[in-house]
Phi, psi and omega in degrees: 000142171318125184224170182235151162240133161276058204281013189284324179326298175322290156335301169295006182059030158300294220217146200256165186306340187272342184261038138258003193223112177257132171322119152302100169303295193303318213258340172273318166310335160334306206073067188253102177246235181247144194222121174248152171235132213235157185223162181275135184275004166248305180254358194093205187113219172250122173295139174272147167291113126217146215235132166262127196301316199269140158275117171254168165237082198283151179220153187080043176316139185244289208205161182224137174211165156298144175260149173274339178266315198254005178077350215275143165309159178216178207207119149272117154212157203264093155252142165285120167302105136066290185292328159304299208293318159329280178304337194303306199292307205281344177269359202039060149274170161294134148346335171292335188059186165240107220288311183005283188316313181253020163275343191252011185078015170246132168241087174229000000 
């Protein structure tokens, strides 16, 4: 998802890194979703581009593969949905999020 970063907090020792970097509100409403880059795992290069219309936020890559009938990449990762990402960009929290929920035992 589009984001913006804030290192001065950091730099000052305020603030850790994720709680500089906030969702681009004005640029996901925009209809700015997510753009992932991808590099070939044999040679390098130059990375492909590719954009998912809705802004998710993936963290946690589990596994990446080549598909064997279309060639085309696949991806397994753990991302904030859309609707997370959202309220986030529209309250300007930081990335760090709010831990509350699995401080009170919900992991869902």
């Amino acid at each position: 998802a589009p984001a913006s970063v804030e290192v001065l907090g950091y730099v000052l020792g305020f603030r850790g890194p994720a709680q500089g970097v906030f969702f681009d509100d004005k640029r996901i409403r925009a209809g700015e979703g997510t753009t992932l880059h991808a590099l070939d795992r044999r040679n390098g290069g130059t990375a492909e581009r590719y954009v998912c219309p809705d802004a998710y936020h993936p963290i946690h890559v589990a596994n990446a593969w080549d598909d064997e009938t279309s060639g085309c990449p696949s991806m397994i990762a753990a991302c904030w949905p859309p609707d997370c990402v959202n309220a986030m960009a529209s309250e300007r929290r930081d990335i760090l999020g709010d831990w509350a929920p699995l401080l009170g035992g919900d992991f869902s």
